[in-house]
C-alpha positions in Angstrom: 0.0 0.0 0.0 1.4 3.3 -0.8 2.0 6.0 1.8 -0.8 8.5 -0.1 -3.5 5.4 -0.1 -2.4 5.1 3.2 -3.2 9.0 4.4 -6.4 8.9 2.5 -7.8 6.5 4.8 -6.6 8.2 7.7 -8.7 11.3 6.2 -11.6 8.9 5.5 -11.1 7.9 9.5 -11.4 11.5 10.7 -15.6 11.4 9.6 -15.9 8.4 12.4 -14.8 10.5 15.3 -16.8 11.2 18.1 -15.5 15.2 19.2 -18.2 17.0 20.7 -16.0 19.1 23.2 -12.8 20.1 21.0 -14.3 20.5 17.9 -10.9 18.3 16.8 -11.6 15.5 14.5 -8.5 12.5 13.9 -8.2 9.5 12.2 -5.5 6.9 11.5 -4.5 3.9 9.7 -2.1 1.5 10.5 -0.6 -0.7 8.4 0.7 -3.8 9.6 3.6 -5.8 8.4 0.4 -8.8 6.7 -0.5 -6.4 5.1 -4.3 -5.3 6.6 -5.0 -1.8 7.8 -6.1 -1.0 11.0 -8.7 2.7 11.0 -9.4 4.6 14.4 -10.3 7.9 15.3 -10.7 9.8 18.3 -13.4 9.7 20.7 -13.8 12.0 23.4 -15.6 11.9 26.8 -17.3 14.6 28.9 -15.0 13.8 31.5 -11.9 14.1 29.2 -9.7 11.3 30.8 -11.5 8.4 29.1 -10.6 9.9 25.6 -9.2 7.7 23.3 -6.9 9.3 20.5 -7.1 7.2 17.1 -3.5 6.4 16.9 -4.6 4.2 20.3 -7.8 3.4 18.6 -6.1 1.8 15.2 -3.3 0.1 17.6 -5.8 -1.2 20.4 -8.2 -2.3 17.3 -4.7 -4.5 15.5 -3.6 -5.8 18.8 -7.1 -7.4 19.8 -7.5 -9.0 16.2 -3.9 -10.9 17.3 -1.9 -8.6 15.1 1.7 -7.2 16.6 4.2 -6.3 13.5 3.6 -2.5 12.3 5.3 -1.2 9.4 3.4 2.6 9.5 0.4 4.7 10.5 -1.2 7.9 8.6 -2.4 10.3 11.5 -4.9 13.3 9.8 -6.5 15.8 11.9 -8.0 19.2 12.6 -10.1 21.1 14.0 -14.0 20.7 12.6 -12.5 17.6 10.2 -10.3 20.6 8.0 -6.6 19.9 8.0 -5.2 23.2 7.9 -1.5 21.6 9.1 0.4 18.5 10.8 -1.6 17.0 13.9 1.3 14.5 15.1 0.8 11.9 17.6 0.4 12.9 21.5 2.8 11.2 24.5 0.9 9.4 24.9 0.3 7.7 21.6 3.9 7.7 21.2 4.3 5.6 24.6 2.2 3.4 23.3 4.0 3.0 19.8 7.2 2.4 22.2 5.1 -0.6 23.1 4.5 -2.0 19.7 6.8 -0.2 17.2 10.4 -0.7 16.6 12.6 2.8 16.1 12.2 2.3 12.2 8.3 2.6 12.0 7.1 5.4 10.1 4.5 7.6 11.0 2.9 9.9 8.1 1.4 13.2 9.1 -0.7 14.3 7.2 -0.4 18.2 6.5 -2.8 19.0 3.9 -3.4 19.9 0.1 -2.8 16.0 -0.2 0.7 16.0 1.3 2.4 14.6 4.5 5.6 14.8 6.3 7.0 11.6 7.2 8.9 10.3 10.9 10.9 7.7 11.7 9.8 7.0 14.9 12.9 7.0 17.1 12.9 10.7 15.6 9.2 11.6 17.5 10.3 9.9 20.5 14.1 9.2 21.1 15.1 7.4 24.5 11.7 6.0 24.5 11.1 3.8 27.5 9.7 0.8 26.3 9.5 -3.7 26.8 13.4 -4.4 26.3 14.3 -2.1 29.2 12.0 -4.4 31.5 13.8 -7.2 30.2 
């Protein structure tokens, strides 16, 4: 799958999300090393600590189907669904590819007008804390 097929579905992503209280709509697709994509979007809760990011959704969603080996993710967001620039991953999100991800996994942000910028994870997150160190 190419990286733009791959953002367009993270834009197709950003429709599902539930984001009554920001206004911020996000989607994402992961794609994982057999080949299926993973979609997710954001969904947010009055009290604000149960919200889910869709990076988390899309990784949560591959993980309970069994799946483990990412190669990327698209991550497309903004505020009332219009991209207007780059909405990269949170810390949290990023924590959470620590748990999954190896330093070369790509993440595509999407930036608008049909373009991304693309990361290397260990470049989003460097000295990431993550299994081996438990090990």
């Amino acid at each position: 799958m190419s990286n733009e097929e791959l953002c367009a579905l993270a834009k197709m992503a950003m429709e599902n999300a539930y984001a009554p209280y920001s206004g911020y709509r996000v989607g994402a697709a992961l794609l994982t090393k057999s080949e299926k994509v993973y979609t997710g979007c954001n969904i947010e809760n009055a009290s604000y600590s149960p919200t889910v990011c869709a990076e988390r959704t899309a990784i949560f969603k591959a993980v309970s189907d069994g799946e483990r080996d990412f190669l990327k993710i698209a991550v497309a967001g903004g505020k009332d669904g219009k991209i207007t620039g780059e909405f990269p991953p949170c810390g949290v999100c990023r924590q959470v590819m620590a748990e999954f991800c190896d330093e070369n996994f790509k993440i595509l942000v999407v930036n608008g007008n049909n373009a991304y910028t693309e990361y290397c994870f260990s470049e989003i997150l460097p000295f990431s804390f993550n299994p081996k160190h438990i090990k």
